[in-house]
C-alpha positions as CSV (number, residue, x, y, z in Angstrom):
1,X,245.7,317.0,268.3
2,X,245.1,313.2,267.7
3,X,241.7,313.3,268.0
4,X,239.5,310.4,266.9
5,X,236.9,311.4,264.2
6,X,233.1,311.1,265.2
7,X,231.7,307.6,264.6
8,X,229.3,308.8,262.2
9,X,232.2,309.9,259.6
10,X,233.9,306.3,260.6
11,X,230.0,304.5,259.6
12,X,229.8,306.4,256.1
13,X,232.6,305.7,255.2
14,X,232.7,302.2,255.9
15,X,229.4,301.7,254.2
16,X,230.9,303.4,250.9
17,X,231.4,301.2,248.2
18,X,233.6,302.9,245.4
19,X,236.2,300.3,246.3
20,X,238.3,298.2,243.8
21,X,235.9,298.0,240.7
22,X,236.7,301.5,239.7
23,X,239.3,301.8,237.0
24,X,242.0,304.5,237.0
25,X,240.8,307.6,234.8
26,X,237.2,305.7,234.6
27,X,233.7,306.9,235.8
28,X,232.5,306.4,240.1
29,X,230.1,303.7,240.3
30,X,226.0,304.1,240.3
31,X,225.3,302.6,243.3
32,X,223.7,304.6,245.7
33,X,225.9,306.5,248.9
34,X,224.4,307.7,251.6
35,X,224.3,311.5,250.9
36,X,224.1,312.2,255.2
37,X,225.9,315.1,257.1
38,X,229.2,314.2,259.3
39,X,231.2,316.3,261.1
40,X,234.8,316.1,261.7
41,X,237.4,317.9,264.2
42,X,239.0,321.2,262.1
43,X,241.1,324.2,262.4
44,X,239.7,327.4,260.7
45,X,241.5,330.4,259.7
46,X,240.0,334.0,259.0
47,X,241.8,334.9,255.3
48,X,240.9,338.7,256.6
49,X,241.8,338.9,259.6
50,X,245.0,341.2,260.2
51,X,247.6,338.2,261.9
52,X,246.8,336.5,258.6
53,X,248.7,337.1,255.5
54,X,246.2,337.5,252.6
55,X,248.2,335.7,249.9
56,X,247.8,332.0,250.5
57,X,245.5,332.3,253.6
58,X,248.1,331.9,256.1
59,X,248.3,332.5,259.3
60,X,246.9,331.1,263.2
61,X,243.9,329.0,262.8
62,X,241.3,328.0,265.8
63,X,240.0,325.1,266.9
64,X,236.1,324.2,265.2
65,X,234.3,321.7,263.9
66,X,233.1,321.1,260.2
67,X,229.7,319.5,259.4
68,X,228.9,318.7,255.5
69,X,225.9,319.5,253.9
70,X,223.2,316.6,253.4
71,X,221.9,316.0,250.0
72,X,218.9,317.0,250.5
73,X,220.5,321.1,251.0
74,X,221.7,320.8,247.4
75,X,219.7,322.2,245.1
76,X,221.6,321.9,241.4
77,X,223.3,319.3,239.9
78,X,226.7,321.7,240.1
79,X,229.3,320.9,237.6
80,X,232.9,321.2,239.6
81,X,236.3,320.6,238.2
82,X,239.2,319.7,240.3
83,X,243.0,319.8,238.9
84,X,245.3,317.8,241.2
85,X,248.9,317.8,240.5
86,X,249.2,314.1,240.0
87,X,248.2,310.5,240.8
88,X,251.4,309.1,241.9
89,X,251.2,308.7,245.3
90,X,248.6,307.6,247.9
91,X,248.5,311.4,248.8
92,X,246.8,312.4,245.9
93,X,244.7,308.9,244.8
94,X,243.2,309.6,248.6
95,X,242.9,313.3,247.7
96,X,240.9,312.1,244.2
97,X,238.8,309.4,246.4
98,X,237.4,312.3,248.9
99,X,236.3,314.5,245.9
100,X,234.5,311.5,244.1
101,X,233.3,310.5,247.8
102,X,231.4,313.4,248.7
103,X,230.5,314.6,245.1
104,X,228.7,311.3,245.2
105,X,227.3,311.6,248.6
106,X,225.9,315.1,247.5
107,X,224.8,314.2,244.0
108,X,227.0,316.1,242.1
109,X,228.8,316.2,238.9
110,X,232.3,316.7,238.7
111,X,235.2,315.8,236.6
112,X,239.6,315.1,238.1
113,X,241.9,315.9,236.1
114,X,245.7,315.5,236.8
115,X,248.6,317.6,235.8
116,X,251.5,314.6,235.8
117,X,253.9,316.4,238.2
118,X,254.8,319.5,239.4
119,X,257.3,320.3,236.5
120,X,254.1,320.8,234.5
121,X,252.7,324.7,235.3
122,X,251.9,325.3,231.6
123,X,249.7,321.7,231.1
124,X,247.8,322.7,234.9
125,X,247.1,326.4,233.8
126,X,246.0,324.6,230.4
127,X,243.6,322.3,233.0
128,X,242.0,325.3,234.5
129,X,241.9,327.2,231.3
130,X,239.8,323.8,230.1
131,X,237.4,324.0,233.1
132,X,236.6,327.3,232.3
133,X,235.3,327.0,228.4
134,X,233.8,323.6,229.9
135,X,231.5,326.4,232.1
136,X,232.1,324.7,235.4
137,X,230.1,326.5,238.3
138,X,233.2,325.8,240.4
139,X,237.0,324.8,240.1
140,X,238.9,323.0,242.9
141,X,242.7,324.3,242.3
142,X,245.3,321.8,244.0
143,X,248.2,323.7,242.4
144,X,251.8,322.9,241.3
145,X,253.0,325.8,242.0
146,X,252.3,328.7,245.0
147,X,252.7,331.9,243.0
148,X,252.3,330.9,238.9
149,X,249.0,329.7,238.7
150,X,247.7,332.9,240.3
151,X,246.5,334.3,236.7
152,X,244.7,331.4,235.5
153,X,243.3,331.2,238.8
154,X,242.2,335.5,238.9
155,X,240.9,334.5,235.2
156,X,238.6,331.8,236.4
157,X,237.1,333.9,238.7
158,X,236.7,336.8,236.9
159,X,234.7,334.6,234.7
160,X,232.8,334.4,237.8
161,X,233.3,330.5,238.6
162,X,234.0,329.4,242.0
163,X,237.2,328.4,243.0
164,X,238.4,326.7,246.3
165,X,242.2,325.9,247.0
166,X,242.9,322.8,247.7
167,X,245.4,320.6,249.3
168,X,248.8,322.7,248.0
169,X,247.9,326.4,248.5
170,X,248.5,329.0,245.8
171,X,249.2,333.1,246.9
172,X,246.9,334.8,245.4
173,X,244.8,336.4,247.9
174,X,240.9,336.8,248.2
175,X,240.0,333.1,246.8
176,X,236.7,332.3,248.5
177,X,237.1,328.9,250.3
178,X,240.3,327.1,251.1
179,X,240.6,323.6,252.1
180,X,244.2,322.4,253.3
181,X,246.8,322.0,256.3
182,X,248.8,324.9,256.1
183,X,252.3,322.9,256.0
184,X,253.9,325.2,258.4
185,X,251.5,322.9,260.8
186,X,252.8,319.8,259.5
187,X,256.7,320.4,259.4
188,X,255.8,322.6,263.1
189,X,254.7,319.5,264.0
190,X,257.4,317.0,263.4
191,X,260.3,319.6,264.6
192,X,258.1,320.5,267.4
193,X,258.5,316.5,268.5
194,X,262.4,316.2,267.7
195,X,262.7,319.6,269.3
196,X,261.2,318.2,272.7
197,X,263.5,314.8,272.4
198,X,266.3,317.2,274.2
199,X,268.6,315.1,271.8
200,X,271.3,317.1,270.1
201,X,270.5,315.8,265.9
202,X,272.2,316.6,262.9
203,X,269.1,316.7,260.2
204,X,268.5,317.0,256.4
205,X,265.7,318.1,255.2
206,X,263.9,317.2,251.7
207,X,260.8,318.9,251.7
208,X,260.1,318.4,248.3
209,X,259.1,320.3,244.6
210,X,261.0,323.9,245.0
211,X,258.3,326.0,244.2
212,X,255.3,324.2,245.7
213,X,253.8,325.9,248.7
214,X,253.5,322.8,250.8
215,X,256.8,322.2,250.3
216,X,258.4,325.4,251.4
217,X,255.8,326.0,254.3
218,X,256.7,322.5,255.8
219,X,260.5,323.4,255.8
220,X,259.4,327.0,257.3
221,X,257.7,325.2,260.1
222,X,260.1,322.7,260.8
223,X,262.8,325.5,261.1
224,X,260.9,327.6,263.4
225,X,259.2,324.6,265.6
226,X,263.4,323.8,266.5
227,X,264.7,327.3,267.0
228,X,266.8,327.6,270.3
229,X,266.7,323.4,270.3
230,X,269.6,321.4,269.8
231,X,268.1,320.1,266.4
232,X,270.4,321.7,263.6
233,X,269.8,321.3,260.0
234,X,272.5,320.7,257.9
235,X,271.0,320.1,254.5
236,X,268.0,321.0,252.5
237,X,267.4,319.5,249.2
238,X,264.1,320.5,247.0
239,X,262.9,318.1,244.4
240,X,260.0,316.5,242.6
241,X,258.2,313.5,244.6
242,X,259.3,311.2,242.4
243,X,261.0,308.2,243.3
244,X,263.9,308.4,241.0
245,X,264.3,312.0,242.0
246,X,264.2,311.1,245.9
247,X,266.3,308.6,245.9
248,X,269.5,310.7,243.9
249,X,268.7,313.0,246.9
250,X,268.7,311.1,249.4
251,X,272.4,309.3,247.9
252,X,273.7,313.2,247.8
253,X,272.9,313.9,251.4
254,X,274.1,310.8,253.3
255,X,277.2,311.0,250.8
256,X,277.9,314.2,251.8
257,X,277.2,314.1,255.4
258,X,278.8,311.0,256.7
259,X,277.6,311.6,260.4
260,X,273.9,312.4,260.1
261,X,271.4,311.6,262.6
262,X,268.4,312.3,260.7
263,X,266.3,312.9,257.4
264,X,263.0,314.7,257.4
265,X,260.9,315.5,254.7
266,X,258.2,314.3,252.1
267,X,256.6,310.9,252.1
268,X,258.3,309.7,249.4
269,X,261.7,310.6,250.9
270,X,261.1,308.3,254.2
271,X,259.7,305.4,251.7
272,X,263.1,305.5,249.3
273,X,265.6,305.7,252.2
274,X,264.6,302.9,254.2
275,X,266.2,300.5,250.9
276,X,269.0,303.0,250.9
277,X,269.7,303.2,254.4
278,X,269.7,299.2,254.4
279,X,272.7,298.9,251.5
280,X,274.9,301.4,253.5
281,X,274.4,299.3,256.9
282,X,272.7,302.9,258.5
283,X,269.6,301.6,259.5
284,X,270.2,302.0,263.3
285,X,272.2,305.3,262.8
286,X,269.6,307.5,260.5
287,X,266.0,307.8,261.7
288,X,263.6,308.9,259.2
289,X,260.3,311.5,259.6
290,X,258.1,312.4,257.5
291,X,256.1,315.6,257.2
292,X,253.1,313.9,255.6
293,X,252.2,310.2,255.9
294,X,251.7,307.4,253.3
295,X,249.8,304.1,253.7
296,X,253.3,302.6,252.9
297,X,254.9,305.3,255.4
298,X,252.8,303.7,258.4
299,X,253.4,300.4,257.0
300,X,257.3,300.8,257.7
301,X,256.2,302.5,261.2
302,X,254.4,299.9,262.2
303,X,257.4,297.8,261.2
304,X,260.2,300.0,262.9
305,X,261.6,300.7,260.1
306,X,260.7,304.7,260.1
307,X,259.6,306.8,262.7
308,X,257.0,309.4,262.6
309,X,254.8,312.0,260.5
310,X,251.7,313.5,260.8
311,X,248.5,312.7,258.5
312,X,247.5,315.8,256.7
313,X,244.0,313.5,256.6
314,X,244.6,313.9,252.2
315,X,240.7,312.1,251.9
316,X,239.2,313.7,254.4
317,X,240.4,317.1,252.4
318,X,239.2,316.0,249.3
319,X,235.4,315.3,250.9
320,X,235.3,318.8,252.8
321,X,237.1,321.1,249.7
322,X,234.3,319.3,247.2
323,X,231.6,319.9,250.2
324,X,233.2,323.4,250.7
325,X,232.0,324.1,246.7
326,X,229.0,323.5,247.2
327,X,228.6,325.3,250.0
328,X,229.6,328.0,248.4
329,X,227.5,327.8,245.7
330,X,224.3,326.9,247.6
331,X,225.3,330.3,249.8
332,X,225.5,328.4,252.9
333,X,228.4,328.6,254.9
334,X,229.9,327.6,257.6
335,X,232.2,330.8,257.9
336,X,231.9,334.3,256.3
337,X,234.7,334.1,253.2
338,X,237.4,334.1,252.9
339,X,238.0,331.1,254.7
340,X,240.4,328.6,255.2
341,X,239.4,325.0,256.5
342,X,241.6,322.0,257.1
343,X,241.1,318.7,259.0
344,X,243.6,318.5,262.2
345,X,246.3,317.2,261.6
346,X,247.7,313.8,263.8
347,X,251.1,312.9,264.2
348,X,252.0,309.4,264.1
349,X,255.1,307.2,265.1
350,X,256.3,303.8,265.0
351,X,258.0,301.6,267.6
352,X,261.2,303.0,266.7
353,X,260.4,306.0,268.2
354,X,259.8,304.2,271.5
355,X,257.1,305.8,274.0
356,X,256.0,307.6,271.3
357,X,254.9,304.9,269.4
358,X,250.7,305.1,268.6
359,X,250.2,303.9,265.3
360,X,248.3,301.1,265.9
361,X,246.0,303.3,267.0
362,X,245.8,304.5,264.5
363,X,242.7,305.3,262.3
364,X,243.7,305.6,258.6
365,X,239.6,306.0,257.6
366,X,240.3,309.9,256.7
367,X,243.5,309.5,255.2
368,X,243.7,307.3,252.0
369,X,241.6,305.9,249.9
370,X,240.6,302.0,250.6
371,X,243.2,299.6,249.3
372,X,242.6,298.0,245.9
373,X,240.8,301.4,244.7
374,X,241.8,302.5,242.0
375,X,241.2,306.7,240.8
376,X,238.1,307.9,239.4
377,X,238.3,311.2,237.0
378,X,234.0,311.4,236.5
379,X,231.4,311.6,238.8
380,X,227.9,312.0,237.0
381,X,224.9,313.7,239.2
382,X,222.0,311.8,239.1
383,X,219.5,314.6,239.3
């Protein structure tokens, strides 16, 4: 699925200026963006159809394509709200720069607000709770947690606000508009690659928070992508994506199985254990895969020092859930709700992973936010 996105995404992007002279928890510059429609590659899942489990949305998705509004379809300055768990990794700062993107682009207002981590259910339900009384028209949820922000979220729209699911996925069923890989893909995709290798591997797994749904579906994936292969998992360790937390993980698994071949999991993970790896003199024994991709995991790719993971595309999710909103809002979309849209997903590898090895091709324009930008929590509509 390594598609290359349509040059007209690829030429508003580049023309965007948010860039380095916004200031973390500070207000998206005035200059003028190009409010024009792109359309990008996508998979699109029908949240009623009877293959597709209601809670969460998830289930087989098909091949489409998603086109954004243009500015000049919006009618209303739209007040959204978007909670994110945190701002700690390029995941989430190129989640944060899609939603200030495209609210821009679209000339809307809309206000980021961050939860910290995923230990912090009660201060995100408090966050949705706020963009309530604040009468937002819609919220964009990227939860902490699969199943316990389902009553905030059932609150919110019983106050009859908008809400789309964003990046995580939450469980509770009938949410209007979803925007986000569903990680069975992502972990399908990485086990799908060692599975083919035809290599017998001893792997550990950290997929990351216990709890969040991204991080339980990529494990799910990754378990059923190398059934019947001679892939066999011999660890699985949850935690936050923390570096402190990763890298007592990491320690725990390699000190308890001497003769790995293997660690897969979160971004974070592959980033920590390259240091790691490098004090124990296991470089060359232990590869590392990710089943999400940093800027500083394709960095080590690129450098052999880590091997592959697919690019959720994290910006290209925040610019189609905020255009998603306001689709919904405006009543036109793409796809009779419920509905679940995500970007497709591309898998990447390094030179260690020898023929496999693409990522200098590849185009990072959908995945992060440009370097030296820094998040932006308000975006003020113009109209």
């Amino acid at each position: 699925m390594n598609r290359t996105q349509p040059a007209l995404l690829l030429a508003a992007l580049a023309a965007v200026s948010l860039s380095a002279c916004s200031q973390e928890g500070g207000t998206a510059s005035e200059e003028p963006i190009s409010g024009d429609s792109w359309t990008v590659p996508a998979l699109v899942t029908d949240c009623s159809s009877d293959d597709v489990d209601p809670a969460g949305c998830t289930g087989p998705s098909e091949a489409t394509e998603y086109t954004s509004l243009d500015a000049e379809n919006v009618t209303a300055p739209w007040r959204l709200c978007a909670v994110i768990p945190h701002l700690k990794d390029s995941t989430w700062v190129g989640v944060d720069y899609g939603l200030v993107l495209q609210a821009q682009r679209l000339d809307v207002n809309l206000s980021v607000v961050d939860a910290g981590g995923y230990e912090n259910l009660s201060k995100q339900v408090s966050q949705i709770e706020d963009c309530v009384s604040s009468d937002a028209d819609a919220i964009l949820v990227s939860a902490v947690s699969y199943d316990s922000v389902n009553q905030a979220v059932q609150r919110a729209m019983d106050a009859g606000i908008t809400v789309v699911d964003v990046g995580n996925g939450f469980s509770l069923p009938d949410v209007p508009g979803r925007v986000l890989q569903d990680y069975v893909d992502m972990g399908g995709v990485i086990g799908t690659h060692l599975a083919e290798s035809a290599e017998p591997l001893k792997v550990a797994v950290l997929p990351g928070p216990a709890g969040a749904g991204w991080a339980e579906r990529s494990l799910l994936g990754f378990q059923e992508a190398i059934e019947g292969s001679d892939v066999e998992i011999v660890d699985v360790k949850y935690g936050d994506t923390g570096k402190e937390v990763q890298l007592g993980l990491i320690e725990d698994v390699l000190s308890a199985n001497p003769d790995i071949d293997a660690l897969v999991g979160n971004a974070v993970m592959v980033e920590s254990a390259v240091a790691v790896l490098a004090e124990q003199g296991r470089t060359e024994q232990v590869a590392l895969y990710g089943t999400y991709v940093t800027p500083e995991t394709v960095k080590l790719m690129s450098a052999g020092r880590a091997n592959c993971g697919p690019s959720e595309q994290s910006s290209l999710i925040g610019q189609m859930s905020v255009d998603l909103a306001v689709r919904l809002l405006e009543q036109e979309v793409l796809a009779e709700p419920p509905t679940r849209f995500s970007p497709e997903p591309l898998l990447i590898c390094g030179s260690a992973e020898g023929g496999s090895d693409n990522v200098e091709s590849f185009d990072a324009t959908g995945s992060f936010a440009p370097e030296g930008w820094q998040p932006v929590s308000v975006v003020e509509s113009t109209r």
